[in-house]
N, C-alpha and C positions, 0 to 999 in steps of 0.2 A: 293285107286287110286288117283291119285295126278289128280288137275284140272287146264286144260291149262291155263293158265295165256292171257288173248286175248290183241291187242296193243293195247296203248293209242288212238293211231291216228285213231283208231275202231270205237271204240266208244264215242271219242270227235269228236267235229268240230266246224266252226266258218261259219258265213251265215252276209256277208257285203251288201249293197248296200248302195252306193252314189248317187248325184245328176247328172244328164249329164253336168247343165253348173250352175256356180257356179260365182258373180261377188261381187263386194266390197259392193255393197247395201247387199248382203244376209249376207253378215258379218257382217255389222255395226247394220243391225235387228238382229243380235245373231243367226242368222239359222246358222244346223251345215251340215258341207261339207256330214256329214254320215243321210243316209235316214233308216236307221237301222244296228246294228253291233250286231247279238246274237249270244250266245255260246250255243252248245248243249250234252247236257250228256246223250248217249242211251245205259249207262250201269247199273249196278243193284248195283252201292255204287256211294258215295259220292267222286266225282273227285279233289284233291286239291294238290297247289304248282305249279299253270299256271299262266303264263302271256303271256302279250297284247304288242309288239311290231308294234306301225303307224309312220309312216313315208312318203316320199317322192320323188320323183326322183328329183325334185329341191326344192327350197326355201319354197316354198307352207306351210307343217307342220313344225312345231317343232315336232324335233325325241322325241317321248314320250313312256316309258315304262310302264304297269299299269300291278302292282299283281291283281290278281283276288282270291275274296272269294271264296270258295268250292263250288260245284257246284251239287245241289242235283242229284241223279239219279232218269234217267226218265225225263228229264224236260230241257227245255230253258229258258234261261236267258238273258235280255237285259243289254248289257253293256250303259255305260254315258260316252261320252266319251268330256271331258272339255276342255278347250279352246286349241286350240295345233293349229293354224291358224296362220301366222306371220304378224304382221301388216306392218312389212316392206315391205314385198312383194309385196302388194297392191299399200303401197306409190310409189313403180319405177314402176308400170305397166302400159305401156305403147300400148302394143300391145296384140291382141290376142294369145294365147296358151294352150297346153295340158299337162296337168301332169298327172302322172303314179303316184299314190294314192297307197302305201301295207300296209296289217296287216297280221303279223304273230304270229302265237300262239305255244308258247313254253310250255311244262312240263319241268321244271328244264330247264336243255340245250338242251336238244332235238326238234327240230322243226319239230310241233305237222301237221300244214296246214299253208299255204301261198294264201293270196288271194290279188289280182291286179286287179286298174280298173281305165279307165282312164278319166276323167274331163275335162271341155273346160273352161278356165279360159278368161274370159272376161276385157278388160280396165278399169279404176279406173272407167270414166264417164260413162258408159254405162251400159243398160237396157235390161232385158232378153226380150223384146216385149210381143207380146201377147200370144205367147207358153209359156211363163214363169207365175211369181208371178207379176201379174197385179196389187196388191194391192203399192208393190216396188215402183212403179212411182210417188206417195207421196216424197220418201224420198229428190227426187228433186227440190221440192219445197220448194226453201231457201231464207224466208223471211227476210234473215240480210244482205241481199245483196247489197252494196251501191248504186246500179243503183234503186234499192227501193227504196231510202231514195229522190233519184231524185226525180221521179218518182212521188214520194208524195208531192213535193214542186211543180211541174207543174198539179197535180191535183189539188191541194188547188187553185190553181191560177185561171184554169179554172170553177171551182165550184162558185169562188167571180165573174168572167166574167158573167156566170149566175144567178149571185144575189142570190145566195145558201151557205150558212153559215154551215162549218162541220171542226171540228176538226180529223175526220178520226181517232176515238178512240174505233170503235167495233160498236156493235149493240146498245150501252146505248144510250139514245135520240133521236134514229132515228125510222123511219118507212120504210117500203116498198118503198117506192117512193124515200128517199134520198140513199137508199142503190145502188136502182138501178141505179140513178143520177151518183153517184158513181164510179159506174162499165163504165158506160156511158161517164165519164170525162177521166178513163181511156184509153178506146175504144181511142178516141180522140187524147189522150196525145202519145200512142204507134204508132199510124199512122200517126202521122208526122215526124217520122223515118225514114218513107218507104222503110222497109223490103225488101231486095230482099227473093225471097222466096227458095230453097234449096230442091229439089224433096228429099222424103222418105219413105221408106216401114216398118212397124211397124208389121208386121210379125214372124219377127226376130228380133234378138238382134241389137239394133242402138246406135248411142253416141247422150248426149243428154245432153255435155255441154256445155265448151264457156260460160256460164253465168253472168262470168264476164269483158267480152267481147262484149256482144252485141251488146249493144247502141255504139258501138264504129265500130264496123265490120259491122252494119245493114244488117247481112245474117244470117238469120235463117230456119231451117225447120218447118212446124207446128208445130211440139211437141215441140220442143225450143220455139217458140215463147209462146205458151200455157203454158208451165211452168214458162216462167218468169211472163207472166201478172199474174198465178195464185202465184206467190211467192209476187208479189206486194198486190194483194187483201188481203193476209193472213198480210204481213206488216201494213195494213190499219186495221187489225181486224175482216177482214171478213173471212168466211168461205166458198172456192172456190171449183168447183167440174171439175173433169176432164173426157171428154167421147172423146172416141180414137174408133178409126177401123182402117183398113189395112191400107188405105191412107186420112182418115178422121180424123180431130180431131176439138174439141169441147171446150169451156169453159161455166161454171155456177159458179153461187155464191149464198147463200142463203140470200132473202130478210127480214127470220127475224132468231132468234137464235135457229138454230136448225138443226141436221145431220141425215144421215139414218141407220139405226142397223147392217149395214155389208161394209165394208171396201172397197170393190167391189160385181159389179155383172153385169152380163150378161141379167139379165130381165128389159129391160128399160121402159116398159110400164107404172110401178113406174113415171118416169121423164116423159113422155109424161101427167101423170093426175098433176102433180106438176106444169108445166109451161102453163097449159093451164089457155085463159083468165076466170077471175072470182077468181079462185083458188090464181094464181100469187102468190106459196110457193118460186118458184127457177127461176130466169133469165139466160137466156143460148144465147151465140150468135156463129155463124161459124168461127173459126178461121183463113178461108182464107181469110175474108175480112180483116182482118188485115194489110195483105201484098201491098206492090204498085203497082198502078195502079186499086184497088178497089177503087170506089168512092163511099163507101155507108155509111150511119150512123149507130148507134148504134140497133137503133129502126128497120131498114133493116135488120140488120147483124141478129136480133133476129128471123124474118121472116126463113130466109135462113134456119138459124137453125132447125126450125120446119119443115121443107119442106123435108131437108135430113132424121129428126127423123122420117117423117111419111112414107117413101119409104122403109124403113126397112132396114138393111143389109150395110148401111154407117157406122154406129157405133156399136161396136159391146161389149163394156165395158166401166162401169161408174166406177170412184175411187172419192170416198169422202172420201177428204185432214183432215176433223175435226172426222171424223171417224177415220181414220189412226193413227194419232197424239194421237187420245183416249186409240188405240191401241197397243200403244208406236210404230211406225213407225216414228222416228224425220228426222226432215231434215239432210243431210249429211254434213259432213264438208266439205269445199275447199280444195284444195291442188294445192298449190305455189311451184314453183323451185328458190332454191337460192344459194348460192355456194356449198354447199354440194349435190345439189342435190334436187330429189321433197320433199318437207312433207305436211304433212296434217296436217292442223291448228284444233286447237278445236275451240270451237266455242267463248269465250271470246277473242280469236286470230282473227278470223274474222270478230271482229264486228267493225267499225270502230268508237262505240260510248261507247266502253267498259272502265269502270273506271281501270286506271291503280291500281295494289297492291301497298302499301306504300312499301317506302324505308325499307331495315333492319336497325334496329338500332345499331350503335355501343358499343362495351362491353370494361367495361376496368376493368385490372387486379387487383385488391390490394391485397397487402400483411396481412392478422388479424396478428398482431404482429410479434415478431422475434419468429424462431423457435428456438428450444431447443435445448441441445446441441446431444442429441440422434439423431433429425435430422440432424442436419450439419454432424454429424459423415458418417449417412449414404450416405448423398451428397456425401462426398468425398471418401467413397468404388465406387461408382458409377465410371464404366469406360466408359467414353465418346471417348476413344482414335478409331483406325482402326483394337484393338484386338477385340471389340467387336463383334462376329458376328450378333449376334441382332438389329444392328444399320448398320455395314459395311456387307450386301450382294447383292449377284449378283438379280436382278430382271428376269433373262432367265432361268437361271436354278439351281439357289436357293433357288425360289420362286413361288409360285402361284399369281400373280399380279388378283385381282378380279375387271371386270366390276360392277360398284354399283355405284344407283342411290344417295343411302343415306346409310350411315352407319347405320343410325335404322332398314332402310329394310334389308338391308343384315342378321345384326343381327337376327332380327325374321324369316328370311327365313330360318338361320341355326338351330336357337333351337326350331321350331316347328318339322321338321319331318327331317329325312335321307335324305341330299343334292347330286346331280348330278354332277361331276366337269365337266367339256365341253370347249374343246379346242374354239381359238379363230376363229371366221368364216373370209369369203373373207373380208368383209364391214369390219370389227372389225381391221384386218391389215391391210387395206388400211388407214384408219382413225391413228390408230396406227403409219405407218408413217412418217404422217403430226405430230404427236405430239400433234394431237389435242383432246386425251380422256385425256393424262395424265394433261394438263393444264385443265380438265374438261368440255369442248367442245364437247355437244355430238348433233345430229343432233335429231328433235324431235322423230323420226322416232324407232333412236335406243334406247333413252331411254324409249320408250315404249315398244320396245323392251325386254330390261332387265327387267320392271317391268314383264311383262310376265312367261317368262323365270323363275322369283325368284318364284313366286307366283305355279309355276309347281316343286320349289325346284330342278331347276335348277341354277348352277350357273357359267357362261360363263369368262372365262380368259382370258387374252393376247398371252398365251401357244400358239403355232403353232401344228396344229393336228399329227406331226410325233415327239415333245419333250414330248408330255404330259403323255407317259406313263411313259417315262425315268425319267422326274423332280418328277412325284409321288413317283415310286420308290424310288429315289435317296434320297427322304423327308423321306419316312417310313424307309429307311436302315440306316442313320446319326442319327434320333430319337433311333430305337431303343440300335445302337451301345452307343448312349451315355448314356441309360437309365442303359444299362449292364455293361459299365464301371466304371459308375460315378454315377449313381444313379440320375439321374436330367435328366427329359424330356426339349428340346429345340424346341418342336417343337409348336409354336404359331402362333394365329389369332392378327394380328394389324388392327383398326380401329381407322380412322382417321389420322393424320401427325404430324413429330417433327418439 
């Protein structure tokens, strides 16, 4: 008796979840959009010849396909699923939106389950609040920020005003009393700003830049303002700590070298035995004193502090910035608009004390001897004319024209594994053109882009997405015709220029 053969789609399946809201800080910390993707095999063999189609409804993914290993029966499987994020995307995000997130799972051609889910994609500046990854709020605290470097010139200043001698180089020679001086010079230095203050609810996802803007706009909301003084203290070597609630926010800084074993946390009782007198581990003062129209000093502002922490329920989470950092949570990069458009600088780009790379040097040709006469013979078989087609073709559709960073990359992208060809996207022919990829003009944006892309052995073209199937073709049917007539394959990879 013959035994029914049951579907695939039976007894495979595929079990996604994503995160609700997802923003360029969880990117740049490596979290992945997927909170798990596993595959399940509730049959009695071994399941094989599936793959993992993720994708997009807009920019969001790079479309990525993943063969999967055989899948034992009986058992789930957690897929890894590798960078497929686009950092472009990020660089033009400007406003809030939702993308529709699919993965579908094919046996051979047949699709197997389709599962959809949709993401709240947040602006490049902005912070998931306190519903989110509280620890994140580190990543905003960016010590190479020129209004620091101010910052530090009018605090050294005030430190000589009080007859207090510091090079503002960390904890090395100091004690408790010059750190908190310190913090206190700062105090001083930001309130003669005077801040207008910017109502905000930390509840929710907020924006929490402008940072390089401030001193220049004097409006900030407490979290702005609390991030930049603690992006100064970290500038100075110190290690700053940040305590946020709904509409409360806080700064600290340790008075001697030394952080707490968790990244954040909600148990603050910790920081009330730490700042009380005697102990004096961490200095903390209220952040709305900051703003104008407070007339209070440093030594007040610390009071205040303790006053909210001992009512309970103002503050509802602590992040320590030397904790994070430990953690690899680095500060984020900037992101400037310049005629192409926004990008995001790395961080030897945003530093304004960053030693330039030397110049390249130049290379000059020589000839080792005359060649022989077997070479010149072969010079002059050489057809340099417009019979050649090797030299005289069309770049539209006699060619595959490839985005590359560098010819070595490409190179290795090709002979490591089985490449992707991938027509050109909107950004790609818009740029295109301007003429601006072919003279070598790429916007930071895209060439991180590409590296991307190679490194998933993808490899992205100038091709417009309605020629690309036609110039493949057209490549694989002139190859093979000339292999059968003539015996000689034409069809090749050029790297580099004549």
């Amino acid at each position: 008796m013959a035994v029914k053969k049951v579907p695939i789609e039976e007894i495979v399946s595929v079990k996604v979840e994503t995160v609700s809201v997802y923003s360029y800080a969880d990117f740049f910390a490596g979290k992945s959009i997927f909170s798990s993707l596993q595959i399940k095999n509730m049959g009695a063999e071994n399941v094989e010849g599936l793959r993992l189609e993720i994708g997009a409804s807009g920019s969001l993914l790079l479309p990525q396909v993943k063969p999967l290993e055989p899948i034992p029966y009986e058992s789930r499987v957690q897929v890894t699923v590798g960078e497929c994020l686009s950092p472009l995307y990020f660089s033009t995000k400007t406003e809030e939106s939702e993308e529709e997130i699919f993965v579908k799972l094919y046996a051979d051609k047949k699709l197997v389950q389709e599962s959809r889910h949709i993401v709240r994609i947040l602006p490049f500046d902005f912070w998931q609040g306190l519903s989110g990854d509280v620890s994140l709020l580190a990543s905003f605290v960016r010590p190479r920020l020129a209004d620091c470097a101010r910052m530090r010139l009018e605090v050294q200043e005030q430190l000589k005003a009080w007859s207090i001698h510091s090079k503002l180089g960390g904890y090395t020679g100091t004690d408790k009393n010059l750190v908190r001086q310190t913090a206190a010079a700062l105090f001083g230095c930001v309130k003669r700003y005077a801040f207008e203050r910017v109502e905000q609810t930390l509840s929710s996802p907020v924006d929490v830049g402008g940072a390089t803007s401030l001193l220049t706009d004097r409006k900030a909301t407490p979290l702005q303002a609390a991030l930049f003084f603690a992006s100064c203290l970290q500038s100075f070597g110190l290690y700053p700590l940040l305590i946020v609630g709904e509409r409360e926010v806080g700064v600290g800084v340790w008075l001697k070298d030394s952080c707490f074993l968790d990244t954040d946390t909600d148990d603050l009782s910790y920081l009330e035995n730490y700042i009380e007198d005697g102990v004096n581990q961490i200095s903390c003062f209220d952040v709305e004193d900051l703003f104008a129209g407070k007339n209070v000093s440093y030594s007040l502002s610390e009071t205040h502090f303790k006053e909210k922490l001992s009512a309970k329920k103002r503050y509802e989470r602590l992040v320590d910035v030397r904790r994070c950092r430990i953690s690899r949570i680095l500060p984020l990069p900037l992101r400037v608009k310049g005629v192409n458009g926004y990008e995001i600088l790395k961080e030897e780009e945003g530093s304004f004390d960053a030693l330039p790379e030397n110049l390249p040097g130049g290379k000059s040709l020589k000839l080792e001897g005359a060649n022989s006469k077997n070479k010149q013979w072969e010079r002059r078989l050489l057809d340099l004319s417009m019979k050649n087609a090797l030299l005289n073709f069309s770049t539209d559709k006699g060619a595959f024209h490839l985005l590359s960073v560098s010819a070595e990359q490409t190179l290795a992208t090709l002979t490591k594994s089985p490449c992707t060809i991938a027509a050109a996207t909107s950004e790609v022919l818009e740029f295109s053109k301007k003429k601006g990829l072919e003279k070598g003009i790429k916007p930071r944006y895209l060439i991180d882009l590409i590296s991307l892309e190679q490194a998933s052995s993808v490899l992205r073209t100038y091709t417009k997405p309605q020629d690309l199937e036609e110039t493949a073709l057209r490549l694989i049917r002139k190859n093979k015709e000339a292999d059968e007539e003539y015996g000689a394959k034409i069809l090749y990879l050029a790297l580099g220029f004549l």
